[in-house]
Each structure stands twice: as C-alpha cells, then as structure tokens.
N, C-alpha and C positions, 0 to 999 in steps of 0.2 A: 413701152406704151402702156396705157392703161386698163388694166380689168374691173370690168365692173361685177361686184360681189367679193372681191379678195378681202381676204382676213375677215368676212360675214360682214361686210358693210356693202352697200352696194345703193342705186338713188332713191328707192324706195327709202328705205333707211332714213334717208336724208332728207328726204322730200316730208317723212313721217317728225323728226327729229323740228324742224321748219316749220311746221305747222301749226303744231303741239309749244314749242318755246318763242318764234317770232313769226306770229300768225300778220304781222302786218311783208311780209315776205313769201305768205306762203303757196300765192299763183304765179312764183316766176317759176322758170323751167329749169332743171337741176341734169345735171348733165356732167361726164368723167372728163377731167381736163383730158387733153391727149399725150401730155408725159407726165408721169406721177411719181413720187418716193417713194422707199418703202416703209421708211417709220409712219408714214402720213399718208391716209388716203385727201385726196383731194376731188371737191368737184365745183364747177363751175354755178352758181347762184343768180339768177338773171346773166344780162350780161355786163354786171359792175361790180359784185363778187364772188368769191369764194367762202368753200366750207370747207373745213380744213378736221379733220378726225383722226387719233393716235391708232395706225393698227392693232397694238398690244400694251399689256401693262407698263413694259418696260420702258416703251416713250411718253406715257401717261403723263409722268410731273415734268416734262417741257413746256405745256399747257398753258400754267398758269404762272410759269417765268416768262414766258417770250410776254404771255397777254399783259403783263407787270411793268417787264423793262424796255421793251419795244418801246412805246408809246416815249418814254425818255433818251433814249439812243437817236430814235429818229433826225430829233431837229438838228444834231451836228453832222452828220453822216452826207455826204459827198452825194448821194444817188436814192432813188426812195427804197423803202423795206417795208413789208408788210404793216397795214394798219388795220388793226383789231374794230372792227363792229361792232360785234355782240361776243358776250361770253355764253356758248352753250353748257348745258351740263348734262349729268348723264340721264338717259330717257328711252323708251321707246323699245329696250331690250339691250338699248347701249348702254356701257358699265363706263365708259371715260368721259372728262371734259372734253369739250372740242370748241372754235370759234370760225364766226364769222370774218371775213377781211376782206378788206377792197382790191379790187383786181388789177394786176400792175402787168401793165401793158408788156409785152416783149417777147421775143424768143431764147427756147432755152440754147446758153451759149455752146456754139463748136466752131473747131477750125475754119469749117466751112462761111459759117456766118459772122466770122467776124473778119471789116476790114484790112487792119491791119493789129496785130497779135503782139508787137511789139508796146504800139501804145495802148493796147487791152493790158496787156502786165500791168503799165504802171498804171492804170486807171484803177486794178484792183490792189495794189499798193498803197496808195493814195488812199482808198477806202477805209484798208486796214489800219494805217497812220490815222484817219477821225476819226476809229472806231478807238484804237488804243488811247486816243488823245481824254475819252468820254471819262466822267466822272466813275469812278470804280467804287467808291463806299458802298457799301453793306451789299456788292453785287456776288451773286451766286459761285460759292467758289469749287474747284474740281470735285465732282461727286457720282453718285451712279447715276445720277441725273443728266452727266452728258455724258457716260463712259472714261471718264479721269482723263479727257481732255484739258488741257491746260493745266497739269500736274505734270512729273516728269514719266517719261516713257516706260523709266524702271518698271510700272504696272504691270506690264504687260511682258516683264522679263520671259520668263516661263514659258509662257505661250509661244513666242517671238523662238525662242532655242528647239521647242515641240517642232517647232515650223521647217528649223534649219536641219535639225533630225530629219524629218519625212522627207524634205526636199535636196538629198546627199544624193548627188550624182544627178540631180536637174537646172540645181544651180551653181554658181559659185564660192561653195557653204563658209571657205575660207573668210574671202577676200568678203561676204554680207556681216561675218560673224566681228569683223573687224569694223565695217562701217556701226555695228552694232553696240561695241564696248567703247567707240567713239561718242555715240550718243549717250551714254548712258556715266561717262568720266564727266561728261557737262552739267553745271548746273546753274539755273535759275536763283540769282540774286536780287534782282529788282524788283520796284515794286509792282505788284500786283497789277494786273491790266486788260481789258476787256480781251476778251478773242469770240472772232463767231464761231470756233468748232471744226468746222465744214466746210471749207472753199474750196469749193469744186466746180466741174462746167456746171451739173445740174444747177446748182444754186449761185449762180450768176445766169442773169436775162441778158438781151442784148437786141438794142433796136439801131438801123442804120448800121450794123455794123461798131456800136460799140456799145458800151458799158452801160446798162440801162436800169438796173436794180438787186438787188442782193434779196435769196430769202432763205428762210430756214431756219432760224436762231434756235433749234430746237438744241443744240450741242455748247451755247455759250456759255460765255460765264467770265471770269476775273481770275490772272492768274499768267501761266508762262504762255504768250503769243505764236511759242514757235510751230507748235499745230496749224495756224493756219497757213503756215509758209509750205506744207504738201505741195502745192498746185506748181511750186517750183518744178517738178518732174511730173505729176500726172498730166499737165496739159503744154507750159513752158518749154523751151528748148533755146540755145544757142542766146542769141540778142535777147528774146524774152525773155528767156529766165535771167539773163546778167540784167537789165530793165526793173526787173521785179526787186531782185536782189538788192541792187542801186536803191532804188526807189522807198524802198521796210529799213534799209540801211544793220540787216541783220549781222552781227558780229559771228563770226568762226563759232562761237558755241552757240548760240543759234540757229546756227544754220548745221551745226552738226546733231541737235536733238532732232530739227525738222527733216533731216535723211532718216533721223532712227522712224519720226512717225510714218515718214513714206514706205521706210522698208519692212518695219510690222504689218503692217497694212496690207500690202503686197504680198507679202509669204504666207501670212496667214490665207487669204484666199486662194492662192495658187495653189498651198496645200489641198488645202477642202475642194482642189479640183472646179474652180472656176475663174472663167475670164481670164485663160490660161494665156494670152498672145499681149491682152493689154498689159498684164500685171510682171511677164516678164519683162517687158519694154520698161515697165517702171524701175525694177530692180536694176537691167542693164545700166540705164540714167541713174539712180543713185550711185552705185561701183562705180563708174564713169567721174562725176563728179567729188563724189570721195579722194579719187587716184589726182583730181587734180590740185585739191585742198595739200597733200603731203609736198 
C-alpha cells in the first residue's frame, strides 16, 4: 500500500511541483494511488492522471527514456501503456525529472482477480511478442539505467554465489547452483530486441478479469528478452506457465537464462531476509522446472 511522504515526496510536494510547472493543473486534488512502487512514488492528478516521481537517483534516468520511447512503443503494443502529458523537471526542493500521464484504468493484477490465469499467460505473451516485434534502432541498450536487464545474467554472478553461501542449509544450494551454471552456459545470439524489464503482477492491470494494460517501462530497453519471461514462476504454474511458454515460443536457452533471472532474484532477497515464503515458492518452481528440462 501506499505512504505518503516516503522517500521525502509526499502531495504536498506534488501538489507544489503542479502548480509551480503546469499551473493549468494546479486545482485538481492530488492524492497517493493505493498501491505504489518502489522506484516511483505515484499519485493520482484529478481524476484522469497521474504523477509519477523517481524515489532516488538511481531510477532518475528511466525518466526521460520511458518519456522518449513510450510514445513510440505504444501504437503496436496489444493493450494501452502509459501516456506521457507533461514532462516535469526538477523543482520545488525536488532534485529528479518526473512526468505527468493519463490514468489507465484497472486493477493491479492477482490470482484473485483475474478470470482465468491460463488465458492471462498468453495475453501477456502476446504482449511480449508486439513489444519484441517494435522497431529496436538506436533503443536503449542494457546499462545501469535498468539494472543490466536484458544483458546476460553473468552480471550478477557474484552476487547470485554470495547469495548461495548465506543460504547453505536453507536451500537447496546444490541443485540452484546448477540451475545457475545452466543459465549462465547460455547465451544470447540474436538480434537485439525490446524487453520491458519487469513483468510482474504489479505492472500488469486487469479489468474484467483480464489483461488491461502494462506499466513501468522504467527497466526497458533492447537486447536479450529472456528477463521478462520471470513471470513464468513468480505468478505462472502448471497450464499457465506451459501457455505462456507456448505462446513467447522461448527456446531451451532462453528459458534456461530466464530460471537464472528468477533465481538471482529470489536468493538475493531471501538472503537479505525478505518475503521469505514467497521467494522460496519461487526457487522451489524453478529447481522443479529445471528437473524437468534434463
């Protein structure tokens, strides 16, 4: 849920930020959406947009890529994605870019709300497929700008083995260390290719029960797609995930890098001692899936 004031942003802020750069804006009511990110605070702008603010330096240069290549991504893409209003900049006591964007209607996806989970896979398969389909010239390619998403996992070797250390006798250090040297023997030959980063429930909407918009492009960029195929085990299972699978038509080494990104992912936070019930579920599903690749 959302705080208001976290990371020293809070609607004051916003409300000051609004006033001071798009004073024709600045007596609608500003208000904390009711689930939020962490790289992005968000709040609601009347009630037809949003305001959207980097909490820290480190997500700062998302800013002025989503605000760039959004507006060109859109028109092919399967479902709506955020549309840029205003570009704000920094003011007010605030040191980052931030933007204005139209409000897309929907709830954030879960199990619970969506109807059927099988045809949510491929609807965000499907997605993935026009996004990859998009014109990839001169787009942003893996850097610290989205965390070396869409590069190969290697980045993150070290970390990833730190993780298998601390986690000796919690997990199954063997049998992850092996889904690990599995993703990391793969590699990325083609060409260059959009990926959004971050497909996750957070950043899938859903109205009716299905697939109603994508947001976040703070993580994109042009390069290896198998980053976004995660969602295979953080939300997928059984039908869904063969569905999704089917659907991105992912080869054996892409689908064995996108076990490494799930499984980085997952040890790293379970070490640092968080979301200790979800993050093992996710490890179990990759070992699981791993086991049935051999």
């Amino acid at each position: 849920m959302a705080t208001d004031g976290r990371g020293g942003i809070d609607a004051g802020l916003v409300r000051r930020l609004v006033k001071a750069q798009f004073p024709q804006w600045a007596e609608l009511p500003v208000e904390p959406v009711k689930v939020d990110g962490w790289d992005n605070r968000t709040y609601r702008l009347g009630s037809t947009m949003t305001v959207r603010l980097p909490s820290a330096a480190a997500y700062a240069g998302a800013v002025g890529k989503e605000n760039e290549w959004i507006p060109r991504l859109a028109p092919y893409l399967p479902v709506p994605v955020p549309e840029v209003l205003g570009n704000g900049v920094p003011g007010e006591g605030y040191e980052f870019h931030w933007s204005v964007r139209r409000w897309l209607d929907g709830e954030t996806s879960s199990l619970e709300r969506i109807s059927d989970l099988t045809a949510f896979a491929g609807a965000v398969g499907e997605f993935l497929l026009a996004l990859q389909a998009c014109d990839a010239t001169g787009g942003p390619v893996p850097g610290g700008h989205n965390f070396h998403r869409g590069g190969p996992p290697a980045y993150y070797d070290s970390e990833t083995r730190a993780a298998l250390v601390a986690l000796e006798g919690r997990v199954e250090v063997e049998a992850a260390a092996e889904v690990w040297e599995a993703a990391l023997a793969s590699s990325f030959d083609g060409p260059p290719v959009w990926f959004h980063g971050d497909i996750a429930s957070g950043n899938l909407l859903v109205r009716d029960g299905a697939l109603s918009a994508v947001i976040d492009f703070g993580t994109s960029g042009v390069g290896d797609p198998a980053c976004d195929l995660v969602i295979a085990w953080t939300m997928f299972s059984g039908s869904s995930r063969e569905a999704f699978r089917r659907t991105v038509a992912a080869d054996s080494g892409t689908w064995a890098r996108a076990r490494g990104w799930a499984l980085w992912k997952a040890l790293i936070v379970l070490a640092d001692g968080r979301d200790e019930e979800i993050n093992r579920l996710v490890i179990d599903e990759v070992l699981a899936d791993h086991q049935l690749s051999l």
